[in-house]
PDB file of N, CA, C and O in Angstrom:
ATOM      1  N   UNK A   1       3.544  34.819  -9.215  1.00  0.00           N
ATOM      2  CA  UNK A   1       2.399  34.419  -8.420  1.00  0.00           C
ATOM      3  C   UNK A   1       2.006  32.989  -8.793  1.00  0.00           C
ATOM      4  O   UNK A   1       2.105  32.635  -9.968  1.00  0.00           O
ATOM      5  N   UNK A   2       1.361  31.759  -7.415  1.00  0.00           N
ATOM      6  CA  UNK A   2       1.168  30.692  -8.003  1.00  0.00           C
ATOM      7  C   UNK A   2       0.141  30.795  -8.993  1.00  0.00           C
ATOM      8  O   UNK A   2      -0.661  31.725  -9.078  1.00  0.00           O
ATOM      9  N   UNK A   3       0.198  29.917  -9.644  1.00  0.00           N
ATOM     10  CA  UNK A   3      -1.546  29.685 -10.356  1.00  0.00           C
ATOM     11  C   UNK A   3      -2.053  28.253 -10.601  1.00  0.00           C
ATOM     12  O   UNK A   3      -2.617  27.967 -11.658  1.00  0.00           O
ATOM     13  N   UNK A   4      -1.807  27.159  -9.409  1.00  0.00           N
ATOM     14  CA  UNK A   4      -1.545  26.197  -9.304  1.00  0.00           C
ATOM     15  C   UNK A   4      -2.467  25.812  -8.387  1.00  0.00           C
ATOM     16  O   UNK A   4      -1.935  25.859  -7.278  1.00  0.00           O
ATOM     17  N   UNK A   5      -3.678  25.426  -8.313  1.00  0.00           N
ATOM     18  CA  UNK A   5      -4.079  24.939  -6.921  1.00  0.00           C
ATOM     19  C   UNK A   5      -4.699  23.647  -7.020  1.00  0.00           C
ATOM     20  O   UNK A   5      -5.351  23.048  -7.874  1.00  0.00           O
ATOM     21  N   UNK A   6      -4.056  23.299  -5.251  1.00  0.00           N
ATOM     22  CA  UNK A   6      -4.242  22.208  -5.032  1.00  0.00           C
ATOM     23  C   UNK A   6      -5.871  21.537  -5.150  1.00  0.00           C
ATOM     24  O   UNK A   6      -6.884  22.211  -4.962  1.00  0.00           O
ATOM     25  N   UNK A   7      -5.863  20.295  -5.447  1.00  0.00           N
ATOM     26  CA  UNK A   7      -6.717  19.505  -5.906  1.00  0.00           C
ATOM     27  C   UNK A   7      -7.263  18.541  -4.641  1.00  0.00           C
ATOM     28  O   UNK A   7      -6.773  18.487  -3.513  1.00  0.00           O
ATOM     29  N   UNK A   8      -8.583  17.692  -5.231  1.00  0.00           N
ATOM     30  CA  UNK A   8      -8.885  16.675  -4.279  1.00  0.00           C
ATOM     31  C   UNK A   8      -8.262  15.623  -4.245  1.00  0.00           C
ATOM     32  O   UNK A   8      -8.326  14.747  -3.382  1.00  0.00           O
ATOM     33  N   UNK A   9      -7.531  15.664  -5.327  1.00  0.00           N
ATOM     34  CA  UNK A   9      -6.484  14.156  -5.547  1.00  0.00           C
ATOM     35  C   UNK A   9      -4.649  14.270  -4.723  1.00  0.00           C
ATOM     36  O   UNK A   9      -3.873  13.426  -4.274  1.00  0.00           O
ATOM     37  N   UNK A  10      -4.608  15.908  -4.889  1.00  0.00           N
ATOM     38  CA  UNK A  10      -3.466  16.219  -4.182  1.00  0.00           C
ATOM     39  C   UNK A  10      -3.673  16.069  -2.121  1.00  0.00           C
ATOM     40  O   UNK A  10      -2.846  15.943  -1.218  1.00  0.00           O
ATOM     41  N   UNK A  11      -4.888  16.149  -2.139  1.00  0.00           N
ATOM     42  CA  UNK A  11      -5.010  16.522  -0.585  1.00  0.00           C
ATOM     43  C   UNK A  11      -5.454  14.252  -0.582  1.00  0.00           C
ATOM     44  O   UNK A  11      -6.045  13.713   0.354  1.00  0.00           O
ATOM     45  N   UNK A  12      -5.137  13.771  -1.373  1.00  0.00           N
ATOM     46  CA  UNK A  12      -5.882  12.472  -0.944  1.00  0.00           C
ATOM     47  C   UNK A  12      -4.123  11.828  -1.003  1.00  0.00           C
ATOM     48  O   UNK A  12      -3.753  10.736  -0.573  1.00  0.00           O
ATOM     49  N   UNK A  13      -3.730  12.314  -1.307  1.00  0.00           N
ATOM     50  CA  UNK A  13      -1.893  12.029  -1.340  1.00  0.00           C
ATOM     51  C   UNK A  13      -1.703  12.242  -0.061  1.00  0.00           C
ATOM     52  O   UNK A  13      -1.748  11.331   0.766  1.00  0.00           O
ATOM     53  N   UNK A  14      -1.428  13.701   0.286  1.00  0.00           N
ATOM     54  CA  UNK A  14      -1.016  13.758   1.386  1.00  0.00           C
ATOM     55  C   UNK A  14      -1.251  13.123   2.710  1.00  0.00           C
ATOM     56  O   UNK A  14      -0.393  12.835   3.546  1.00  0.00           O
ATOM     57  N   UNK A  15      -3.010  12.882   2.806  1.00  0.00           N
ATOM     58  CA  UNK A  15      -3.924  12.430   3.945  1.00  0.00           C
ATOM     59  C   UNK A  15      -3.143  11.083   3.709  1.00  0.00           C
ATOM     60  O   UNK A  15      -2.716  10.698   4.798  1.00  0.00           O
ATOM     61  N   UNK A  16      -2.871  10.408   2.910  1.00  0.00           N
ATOM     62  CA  UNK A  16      -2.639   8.753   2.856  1.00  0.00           C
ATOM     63  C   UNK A  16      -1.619   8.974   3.533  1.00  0.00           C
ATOM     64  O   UNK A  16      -1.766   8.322   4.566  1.00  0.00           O
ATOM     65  N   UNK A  17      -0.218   9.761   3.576  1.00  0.00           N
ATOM     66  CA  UNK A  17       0.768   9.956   4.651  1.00  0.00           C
ATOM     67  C   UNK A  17       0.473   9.710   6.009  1.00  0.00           C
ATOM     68  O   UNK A  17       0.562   8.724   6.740  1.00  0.00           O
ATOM     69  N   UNK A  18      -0.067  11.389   6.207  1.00  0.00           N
ATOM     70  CA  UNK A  18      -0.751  11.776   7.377  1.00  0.00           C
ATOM     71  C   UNK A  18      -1.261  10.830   8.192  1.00  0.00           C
ATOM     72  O   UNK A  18      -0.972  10.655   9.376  1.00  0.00           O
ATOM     73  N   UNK A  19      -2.449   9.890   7.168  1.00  0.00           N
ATOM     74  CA  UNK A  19      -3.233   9.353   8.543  1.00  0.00           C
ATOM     75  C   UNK A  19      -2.564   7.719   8.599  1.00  0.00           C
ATOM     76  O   UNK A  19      -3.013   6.771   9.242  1.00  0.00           O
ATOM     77  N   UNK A  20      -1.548   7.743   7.848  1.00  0.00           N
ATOM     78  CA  UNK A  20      -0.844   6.052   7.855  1.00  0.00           C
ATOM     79  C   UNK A  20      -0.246   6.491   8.883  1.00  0.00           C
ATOM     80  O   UNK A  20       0.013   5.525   9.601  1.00  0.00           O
ATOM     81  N   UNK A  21       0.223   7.743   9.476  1.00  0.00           N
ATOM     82  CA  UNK A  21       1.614   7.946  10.051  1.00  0.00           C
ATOM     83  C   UNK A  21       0.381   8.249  11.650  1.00  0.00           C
ATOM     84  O   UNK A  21       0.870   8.486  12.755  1.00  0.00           O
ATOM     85  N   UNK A  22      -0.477   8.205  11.528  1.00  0.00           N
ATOM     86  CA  UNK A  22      -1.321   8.776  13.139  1.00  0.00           C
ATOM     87  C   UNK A  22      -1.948  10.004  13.162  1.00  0.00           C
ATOM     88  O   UNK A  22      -3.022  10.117  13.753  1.00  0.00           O
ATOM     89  N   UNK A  23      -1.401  10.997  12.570  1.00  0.00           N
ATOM     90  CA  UNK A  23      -1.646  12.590  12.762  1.00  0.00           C
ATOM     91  C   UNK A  23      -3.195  12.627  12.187  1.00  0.00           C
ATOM     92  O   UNK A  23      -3.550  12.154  11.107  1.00  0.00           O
ATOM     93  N   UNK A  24      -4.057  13.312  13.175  1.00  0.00           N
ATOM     94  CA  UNK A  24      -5.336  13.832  12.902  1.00  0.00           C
ATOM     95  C   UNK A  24      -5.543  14.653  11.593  1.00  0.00           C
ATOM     96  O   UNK A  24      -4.754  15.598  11.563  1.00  0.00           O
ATOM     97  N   UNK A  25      -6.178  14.603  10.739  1.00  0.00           N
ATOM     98  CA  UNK A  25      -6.310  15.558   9.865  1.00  0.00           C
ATOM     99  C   UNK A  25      -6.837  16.810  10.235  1.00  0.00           C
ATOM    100  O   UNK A  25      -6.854  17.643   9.329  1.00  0.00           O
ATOM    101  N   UNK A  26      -7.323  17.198  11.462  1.00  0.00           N
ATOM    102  CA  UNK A  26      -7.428  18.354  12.096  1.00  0.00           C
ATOM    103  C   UNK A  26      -6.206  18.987  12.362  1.00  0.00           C
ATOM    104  O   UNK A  26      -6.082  20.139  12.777  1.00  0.00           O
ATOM    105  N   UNK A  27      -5.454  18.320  12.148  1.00  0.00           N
ATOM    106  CA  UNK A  27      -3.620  18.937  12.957  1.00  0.00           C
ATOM    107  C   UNK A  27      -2.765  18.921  11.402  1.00  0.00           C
ATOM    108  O   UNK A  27      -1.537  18.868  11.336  1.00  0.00           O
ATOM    109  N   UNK A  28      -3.540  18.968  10.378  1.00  0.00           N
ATOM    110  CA  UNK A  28      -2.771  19.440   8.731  1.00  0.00           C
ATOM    111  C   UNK A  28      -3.484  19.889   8.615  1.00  0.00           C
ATOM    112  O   UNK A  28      -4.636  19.684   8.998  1.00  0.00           O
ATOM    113  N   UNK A  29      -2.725  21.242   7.619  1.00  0.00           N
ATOM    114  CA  UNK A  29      -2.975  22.451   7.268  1.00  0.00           C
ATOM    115  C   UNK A  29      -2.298  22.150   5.960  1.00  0.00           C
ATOM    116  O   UNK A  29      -1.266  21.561   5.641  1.00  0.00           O
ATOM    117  N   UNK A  30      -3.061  22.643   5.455  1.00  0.00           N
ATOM    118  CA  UNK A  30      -2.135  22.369   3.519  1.00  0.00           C
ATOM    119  C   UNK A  30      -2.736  23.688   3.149  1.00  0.00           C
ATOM    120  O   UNK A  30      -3.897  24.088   3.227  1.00  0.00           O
ATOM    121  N   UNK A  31      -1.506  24.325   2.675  1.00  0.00           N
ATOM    122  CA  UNK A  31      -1.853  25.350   1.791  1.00  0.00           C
ATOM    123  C   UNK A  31      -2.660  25.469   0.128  1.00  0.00           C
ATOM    124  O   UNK A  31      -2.025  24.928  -0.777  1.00  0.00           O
ATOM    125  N   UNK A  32      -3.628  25.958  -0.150  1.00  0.00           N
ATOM    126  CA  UNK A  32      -4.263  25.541  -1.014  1.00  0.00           C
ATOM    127  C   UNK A  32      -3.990  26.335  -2.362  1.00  0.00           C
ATOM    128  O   UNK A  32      -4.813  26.210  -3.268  1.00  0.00           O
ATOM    129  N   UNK A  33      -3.072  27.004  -2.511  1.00  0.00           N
ATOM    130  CA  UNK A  33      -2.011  27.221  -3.469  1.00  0.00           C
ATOM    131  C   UNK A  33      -1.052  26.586  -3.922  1.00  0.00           C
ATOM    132  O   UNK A  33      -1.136  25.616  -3.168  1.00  0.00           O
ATOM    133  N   UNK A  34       0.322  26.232  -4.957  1.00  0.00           N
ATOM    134  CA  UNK A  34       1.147  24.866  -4.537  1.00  0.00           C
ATOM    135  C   UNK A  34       2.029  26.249  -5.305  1.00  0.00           C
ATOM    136  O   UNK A  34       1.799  26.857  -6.350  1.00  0.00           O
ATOM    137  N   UNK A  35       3.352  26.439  -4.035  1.00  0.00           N
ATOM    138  CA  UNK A  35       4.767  27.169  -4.371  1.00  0.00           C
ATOM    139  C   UNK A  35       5.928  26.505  -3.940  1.00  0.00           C
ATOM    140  O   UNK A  35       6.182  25.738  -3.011  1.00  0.00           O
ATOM    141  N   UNK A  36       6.793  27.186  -5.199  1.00  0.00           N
ATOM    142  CA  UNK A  36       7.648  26.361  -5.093  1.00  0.00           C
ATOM    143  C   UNK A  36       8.274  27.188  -3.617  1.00  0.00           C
ATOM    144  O   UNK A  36       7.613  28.078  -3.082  1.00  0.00           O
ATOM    145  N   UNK A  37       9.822  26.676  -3.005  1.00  0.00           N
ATOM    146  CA  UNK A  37       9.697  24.839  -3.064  1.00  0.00           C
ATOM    147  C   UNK A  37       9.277  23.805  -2.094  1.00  0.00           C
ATOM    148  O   UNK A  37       9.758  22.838  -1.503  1.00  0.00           O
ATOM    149  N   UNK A  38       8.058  24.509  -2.208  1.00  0.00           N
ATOM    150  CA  UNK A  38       7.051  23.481  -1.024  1.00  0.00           C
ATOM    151  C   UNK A  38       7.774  23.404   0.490  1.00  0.00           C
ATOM    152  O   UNK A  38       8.963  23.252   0.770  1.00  0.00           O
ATOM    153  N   UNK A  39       6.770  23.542   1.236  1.00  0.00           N
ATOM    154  CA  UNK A  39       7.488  23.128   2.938  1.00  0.00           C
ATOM    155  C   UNK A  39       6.649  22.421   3.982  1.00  0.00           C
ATOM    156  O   UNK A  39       5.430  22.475   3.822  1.00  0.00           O
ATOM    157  N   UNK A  40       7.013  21.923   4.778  1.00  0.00           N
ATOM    158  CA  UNK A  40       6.603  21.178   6.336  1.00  0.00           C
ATOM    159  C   UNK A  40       6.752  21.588   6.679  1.00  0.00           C
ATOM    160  O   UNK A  40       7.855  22.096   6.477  1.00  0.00           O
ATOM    161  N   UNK A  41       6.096  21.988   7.558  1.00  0.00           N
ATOM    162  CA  UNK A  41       6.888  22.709   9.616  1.00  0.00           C
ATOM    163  C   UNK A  41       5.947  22.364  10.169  1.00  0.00           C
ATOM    164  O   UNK A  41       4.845  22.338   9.621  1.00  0.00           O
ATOM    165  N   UNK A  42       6.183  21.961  11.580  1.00  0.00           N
ATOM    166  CA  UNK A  42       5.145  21.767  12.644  1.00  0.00           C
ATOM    167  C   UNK A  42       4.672  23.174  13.489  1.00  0.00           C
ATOM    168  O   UNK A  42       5.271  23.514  14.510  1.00  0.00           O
ATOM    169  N   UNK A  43       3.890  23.701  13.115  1.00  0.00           N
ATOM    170  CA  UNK A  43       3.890  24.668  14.510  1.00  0.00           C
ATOM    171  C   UNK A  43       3.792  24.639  15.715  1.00  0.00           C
ATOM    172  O   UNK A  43       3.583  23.577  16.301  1.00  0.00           O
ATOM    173  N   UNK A  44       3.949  26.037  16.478  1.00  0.00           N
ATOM    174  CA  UNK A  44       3.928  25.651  18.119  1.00  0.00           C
ATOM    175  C   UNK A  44       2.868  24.732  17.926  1.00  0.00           C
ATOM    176  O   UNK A  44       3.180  23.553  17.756  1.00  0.00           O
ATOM    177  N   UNK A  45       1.428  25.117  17.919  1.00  0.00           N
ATOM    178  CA  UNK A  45       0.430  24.193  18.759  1.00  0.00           C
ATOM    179  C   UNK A  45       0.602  22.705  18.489  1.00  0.00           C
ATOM    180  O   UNK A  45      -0.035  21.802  19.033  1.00  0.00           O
ATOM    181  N   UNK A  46       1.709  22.563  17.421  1.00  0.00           N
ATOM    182  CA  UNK A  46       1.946  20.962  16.843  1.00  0.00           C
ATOM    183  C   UNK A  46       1.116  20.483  15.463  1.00  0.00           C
ATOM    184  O   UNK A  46       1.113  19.302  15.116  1.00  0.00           O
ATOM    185  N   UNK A  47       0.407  21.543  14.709  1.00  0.00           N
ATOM    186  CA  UNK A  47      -0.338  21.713  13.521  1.00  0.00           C
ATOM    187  C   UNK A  47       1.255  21.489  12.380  1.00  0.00           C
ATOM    188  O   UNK A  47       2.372  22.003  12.444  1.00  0.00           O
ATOM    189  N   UNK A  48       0.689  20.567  11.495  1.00  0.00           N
ATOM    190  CA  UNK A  48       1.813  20.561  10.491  1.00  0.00           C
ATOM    191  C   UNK A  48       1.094  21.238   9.490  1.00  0.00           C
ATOM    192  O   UNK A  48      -0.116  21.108   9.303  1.00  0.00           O
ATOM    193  N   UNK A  49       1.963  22.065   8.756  1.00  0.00           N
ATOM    194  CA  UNK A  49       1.841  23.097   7.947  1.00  0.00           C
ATOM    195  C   UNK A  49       2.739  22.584   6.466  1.00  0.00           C
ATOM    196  O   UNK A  49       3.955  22.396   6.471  1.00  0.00           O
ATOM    197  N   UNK A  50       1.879  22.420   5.280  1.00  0.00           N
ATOM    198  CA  UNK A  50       2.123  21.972   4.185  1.00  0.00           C
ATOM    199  C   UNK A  50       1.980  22.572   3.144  1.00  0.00           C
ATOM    200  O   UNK A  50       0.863  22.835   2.697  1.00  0.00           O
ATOM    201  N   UNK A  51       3.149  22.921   2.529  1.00  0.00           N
ATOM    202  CA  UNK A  51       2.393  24.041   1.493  1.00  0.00           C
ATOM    203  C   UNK A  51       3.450  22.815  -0.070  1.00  0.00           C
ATOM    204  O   UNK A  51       4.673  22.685  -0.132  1.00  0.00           O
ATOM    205  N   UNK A  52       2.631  22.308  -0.831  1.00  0.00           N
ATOM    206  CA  UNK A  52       2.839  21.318  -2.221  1.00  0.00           C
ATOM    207  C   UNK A  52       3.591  22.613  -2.966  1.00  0.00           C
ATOM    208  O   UNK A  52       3.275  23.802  -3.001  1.00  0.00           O
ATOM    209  N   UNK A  53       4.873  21.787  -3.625  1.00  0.00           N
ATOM    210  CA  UNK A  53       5.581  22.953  -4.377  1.00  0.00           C
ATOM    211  C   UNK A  53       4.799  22.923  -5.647  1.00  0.00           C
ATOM    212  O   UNK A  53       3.773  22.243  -5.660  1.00  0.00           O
ATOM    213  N   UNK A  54       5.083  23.443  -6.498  1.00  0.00           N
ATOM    214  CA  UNK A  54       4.448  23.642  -8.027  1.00  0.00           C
ATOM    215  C   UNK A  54       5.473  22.753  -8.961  1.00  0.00           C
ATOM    216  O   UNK A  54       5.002  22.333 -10.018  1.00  0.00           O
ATOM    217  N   UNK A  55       6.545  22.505  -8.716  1.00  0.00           N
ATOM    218  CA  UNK A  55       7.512  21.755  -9.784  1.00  0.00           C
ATOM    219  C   UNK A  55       7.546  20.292  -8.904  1.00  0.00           C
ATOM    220  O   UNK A  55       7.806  20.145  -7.709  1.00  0.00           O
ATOM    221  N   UNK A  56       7.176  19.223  -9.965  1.00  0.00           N
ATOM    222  CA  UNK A  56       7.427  18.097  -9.238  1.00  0.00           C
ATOM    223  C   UNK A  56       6.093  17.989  -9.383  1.00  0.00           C
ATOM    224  O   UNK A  56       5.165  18.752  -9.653  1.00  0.00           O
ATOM    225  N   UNK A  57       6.311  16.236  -9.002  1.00  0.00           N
ATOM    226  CA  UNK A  57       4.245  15.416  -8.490  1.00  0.00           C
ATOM    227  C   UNK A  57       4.185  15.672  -7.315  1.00  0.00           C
ATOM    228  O   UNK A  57       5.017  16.262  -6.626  1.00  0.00           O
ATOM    229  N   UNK A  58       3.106  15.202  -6.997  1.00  0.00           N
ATOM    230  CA  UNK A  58       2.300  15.399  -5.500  1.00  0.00           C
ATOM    231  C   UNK A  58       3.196  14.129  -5.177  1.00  0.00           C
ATOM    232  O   UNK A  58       3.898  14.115  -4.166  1.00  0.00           O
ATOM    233  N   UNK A  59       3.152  13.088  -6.042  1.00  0.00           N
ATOM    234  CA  UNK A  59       3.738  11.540  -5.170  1.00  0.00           C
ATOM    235  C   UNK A  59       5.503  11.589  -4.659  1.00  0.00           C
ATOM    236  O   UNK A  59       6.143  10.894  -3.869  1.00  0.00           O
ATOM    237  N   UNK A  60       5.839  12.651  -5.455  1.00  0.00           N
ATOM    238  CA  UNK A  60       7.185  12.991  -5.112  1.00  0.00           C
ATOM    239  C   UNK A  60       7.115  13.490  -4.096  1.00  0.00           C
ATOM    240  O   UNK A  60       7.336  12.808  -3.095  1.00  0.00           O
ATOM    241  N   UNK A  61       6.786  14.849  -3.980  1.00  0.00           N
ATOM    242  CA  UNK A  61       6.573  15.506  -2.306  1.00  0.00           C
ATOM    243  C   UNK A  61       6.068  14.690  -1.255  1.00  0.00           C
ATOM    244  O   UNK A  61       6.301  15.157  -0.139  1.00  0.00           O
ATOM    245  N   UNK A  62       5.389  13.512  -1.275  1.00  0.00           N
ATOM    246  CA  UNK A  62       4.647  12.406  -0.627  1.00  0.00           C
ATOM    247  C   UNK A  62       5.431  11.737  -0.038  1.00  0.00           C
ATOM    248  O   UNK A  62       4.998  11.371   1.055  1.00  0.00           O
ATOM    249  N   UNK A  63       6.504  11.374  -0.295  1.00  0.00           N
ATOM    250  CA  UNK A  63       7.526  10.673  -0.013  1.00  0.00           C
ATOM    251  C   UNK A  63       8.669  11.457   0.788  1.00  0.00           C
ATOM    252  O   UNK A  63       9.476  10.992   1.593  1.00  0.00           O
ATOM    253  N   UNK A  64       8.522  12.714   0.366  1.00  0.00           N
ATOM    254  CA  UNK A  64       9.679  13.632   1.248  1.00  0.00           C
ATOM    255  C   UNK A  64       8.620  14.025   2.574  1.00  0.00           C
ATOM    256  O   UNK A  64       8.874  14.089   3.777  1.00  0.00           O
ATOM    257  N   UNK A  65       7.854  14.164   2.129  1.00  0.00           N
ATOM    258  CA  UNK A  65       6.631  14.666   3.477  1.00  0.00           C
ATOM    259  C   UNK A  65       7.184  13.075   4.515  1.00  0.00           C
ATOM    260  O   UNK A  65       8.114  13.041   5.321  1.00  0.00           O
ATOM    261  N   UNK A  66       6.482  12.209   4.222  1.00  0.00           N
ATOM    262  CA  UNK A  66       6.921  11.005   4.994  1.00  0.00           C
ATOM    263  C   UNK A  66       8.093  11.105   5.618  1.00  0.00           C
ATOM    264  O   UNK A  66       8.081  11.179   6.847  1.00  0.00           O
ATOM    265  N   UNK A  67       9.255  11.127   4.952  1.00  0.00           N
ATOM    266  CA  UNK A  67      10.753  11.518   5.882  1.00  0.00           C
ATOM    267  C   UNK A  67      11.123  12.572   6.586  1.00  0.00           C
ATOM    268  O   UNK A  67      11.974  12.707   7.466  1.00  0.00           O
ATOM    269  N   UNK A  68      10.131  13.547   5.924  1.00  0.00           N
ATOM    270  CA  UNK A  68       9.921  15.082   6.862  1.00  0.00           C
ATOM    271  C   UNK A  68       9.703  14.605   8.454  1.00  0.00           C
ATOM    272  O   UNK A  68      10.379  14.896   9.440  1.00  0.00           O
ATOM    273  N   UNK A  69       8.224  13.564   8.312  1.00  0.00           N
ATOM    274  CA  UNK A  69       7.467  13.520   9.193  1.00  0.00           C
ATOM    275  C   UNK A  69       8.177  12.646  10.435  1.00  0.00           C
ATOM    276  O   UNK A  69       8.227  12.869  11.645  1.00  0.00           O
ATOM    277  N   UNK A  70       8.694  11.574   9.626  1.00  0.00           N
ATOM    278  CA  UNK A  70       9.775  10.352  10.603  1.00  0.00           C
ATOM    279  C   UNK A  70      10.707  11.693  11.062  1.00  0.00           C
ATOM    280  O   UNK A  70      10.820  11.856  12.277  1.00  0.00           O
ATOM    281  N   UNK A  71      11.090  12.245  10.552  1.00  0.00           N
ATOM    282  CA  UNK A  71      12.143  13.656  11.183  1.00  0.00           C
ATOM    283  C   UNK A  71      11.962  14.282  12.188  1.00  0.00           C
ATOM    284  O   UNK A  71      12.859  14.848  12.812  1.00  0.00           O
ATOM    285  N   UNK A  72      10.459  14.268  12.569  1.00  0.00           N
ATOM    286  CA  UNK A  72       9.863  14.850  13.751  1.00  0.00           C
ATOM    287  C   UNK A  72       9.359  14.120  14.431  1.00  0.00           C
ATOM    288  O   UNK A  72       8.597  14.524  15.310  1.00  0.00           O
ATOM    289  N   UNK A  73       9.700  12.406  14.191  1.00  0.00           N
ATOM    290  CA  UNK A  73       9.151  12.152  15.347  1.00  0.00           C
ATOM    291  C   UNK A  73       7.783  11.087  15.534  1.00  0.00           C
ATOM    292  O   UNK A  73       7.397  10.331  16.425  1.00  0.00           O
ATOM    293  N   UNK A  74       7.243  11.524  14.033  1.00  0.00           N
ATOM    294  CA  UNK A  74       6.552  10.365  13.849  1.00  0.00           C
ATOM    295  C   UNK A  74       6.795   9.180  12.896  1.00  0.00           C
ATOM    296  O   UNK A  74       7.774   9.229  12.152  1.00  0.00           O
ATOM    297  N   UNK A  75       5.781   7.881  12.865  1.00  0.00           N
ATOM    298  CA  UNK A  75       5.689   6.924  12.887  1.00  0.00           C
ATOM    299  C   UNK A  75       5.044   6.235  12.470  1.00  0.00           C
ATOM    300  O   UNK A  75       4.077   6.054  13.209  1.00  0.00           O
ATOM    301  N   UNK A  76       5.005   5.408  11.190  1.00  0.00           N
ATOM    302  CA  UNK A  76       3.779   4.904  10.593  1.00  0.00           C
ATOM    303  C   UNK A  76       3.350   4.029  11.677  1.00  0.00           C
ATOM    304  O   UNK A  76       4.164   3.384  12.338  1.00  0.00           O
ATOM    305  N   UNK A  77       1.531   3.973  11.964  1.00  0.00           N
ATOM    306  CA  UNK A  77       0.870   3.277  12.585  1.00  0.00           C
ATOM    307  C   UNK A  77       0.458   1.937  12.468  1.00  0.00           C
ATOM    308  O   UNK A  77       0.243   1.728  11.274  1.00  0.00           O
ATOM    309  N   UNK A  78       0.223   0.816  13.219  1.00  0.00           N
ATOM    310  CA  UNK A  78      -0.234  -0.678  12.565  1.00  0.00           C
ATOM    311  C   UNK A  78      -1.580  -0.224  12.385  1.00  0.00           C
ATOM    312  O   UNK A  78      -2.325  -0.008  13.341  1.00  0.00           O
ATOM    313  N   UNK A  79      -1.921  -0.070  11.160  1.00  0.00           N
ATOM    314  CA  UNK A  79      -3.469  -0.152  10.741  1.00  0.00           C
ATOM    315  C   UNK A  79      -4.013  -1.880  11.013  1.00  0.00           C
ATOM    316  O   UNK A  79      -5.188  -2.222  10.881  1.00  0.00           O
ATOM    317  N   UNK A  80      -3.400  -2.392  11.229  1.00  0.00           N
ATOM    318  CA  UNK A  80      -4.110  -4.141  11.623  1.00  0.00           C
ATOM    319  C   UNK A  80      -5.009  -4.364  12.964  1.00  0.00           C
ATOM    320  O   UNK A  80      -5.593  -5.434  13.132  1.00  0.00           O
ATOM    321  N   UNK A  81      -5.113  -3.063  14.125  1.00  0.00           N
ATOM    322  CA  UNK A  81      -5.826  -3.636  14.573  1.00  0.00           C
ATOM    323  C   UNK A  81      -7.395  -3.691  14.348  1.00  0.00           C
ATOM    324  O   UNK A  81      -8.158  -4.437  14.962  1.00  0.00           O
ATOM    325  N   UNK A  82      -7.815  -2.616  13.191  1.00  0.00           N
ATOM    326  CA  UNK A  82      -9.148  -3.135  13.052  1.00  0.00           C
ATOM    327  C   UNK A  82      -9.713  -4.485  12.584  1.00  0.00           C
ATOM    328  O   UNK A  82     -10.797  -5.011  12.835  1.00  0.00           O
ATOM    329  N   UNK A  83      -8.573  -4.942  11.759  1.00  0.00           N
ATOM    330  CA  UNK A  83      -8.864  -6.520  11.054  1.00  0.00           C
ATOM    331  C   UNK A  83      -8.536  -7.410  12.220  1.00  0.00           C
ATOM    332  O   UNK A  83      -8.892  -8.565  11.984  1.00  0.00           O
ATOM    333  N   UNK A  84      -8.010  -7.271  13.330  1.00  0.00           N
ATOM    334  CA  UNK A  84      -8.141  -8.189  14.398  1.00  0.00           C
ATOM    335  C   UNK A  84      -9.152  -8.783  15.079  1.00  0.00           C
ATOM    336  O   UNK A  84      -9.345  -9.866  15.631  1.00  0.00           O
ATOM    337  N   UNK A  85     -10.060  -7.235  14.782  1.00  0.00           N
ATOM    338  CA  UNK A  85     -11.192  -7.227  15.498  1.00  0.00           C
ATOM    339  C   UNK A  85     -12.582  -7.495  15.111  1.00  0.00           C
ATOM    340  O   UNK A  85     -13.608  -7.150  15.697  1.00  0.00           O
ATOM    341  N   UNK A  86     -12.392  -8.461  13.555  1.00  0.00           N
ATOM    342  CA  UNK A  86     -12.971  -8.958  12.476  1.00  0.00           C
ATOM    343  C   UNK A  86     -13.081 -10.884  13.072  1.00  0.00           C
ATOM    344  O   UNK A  86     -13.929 -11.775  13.015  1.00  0.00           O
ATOM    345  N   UNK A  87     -11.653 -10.728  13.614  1.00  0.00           N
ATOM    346  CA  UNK A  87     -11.319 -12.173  13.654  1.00  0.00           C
ATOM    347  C   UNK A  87     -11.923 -13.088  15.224  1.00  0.00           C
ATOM    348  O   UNK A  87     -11.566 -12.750  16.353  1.00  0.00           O
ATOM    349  N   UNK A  88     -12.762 -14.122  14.969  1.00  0.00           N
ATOM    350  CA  UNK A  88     -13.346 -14.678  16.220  1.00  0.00           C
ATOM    351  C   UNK A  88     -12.584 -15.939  17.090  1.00  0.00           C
ATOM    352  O   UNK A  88     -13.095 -16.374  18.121  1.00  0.00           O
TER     353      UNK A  88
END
């Protein structure tokens, strides 16, 4: 059984993915247990489903999540246009 649970620092890993890449944080689901050996899947409604393995860092899985995510399709976003909109 796990006995591992995820943290506020583990869910601030993942979100830095997530919301670099576009995806709403309404549309991740992270399991709040961490088993091994951790998984992605998108479900039907298009909800990505994250469950952090227990062996390994969070920054490791962070990085496979990212290539998970390019795998399906997404895409890191230009975060620059808010600083555009700084500029007169």
């Amino acid at each position: 059984m796990p006995d591992e649970i995820i943290n506020m620092t583990d869910m601030g890993t993942i979100f830095s993915v997530t919301d670099a890449m576009g995806i709403h944080r309404e549309s991740v689901s992270v399991e709040l247990t961490k088993e091994d050996p951790g998984s992605i899947n998108r479900a039907d409604g298009g909800k990505i489903e994250i469950t952090i393995p227990e062996t390994g860092t969070v920054e490791e899985f962070a990085q496979l999540l990212q290539a998970e995510l390019e795998g399906m399709g997404y895409e890191s976003q230009d975060l620059d246009d808010e600083d555009d909109e700084d500029v007169d």
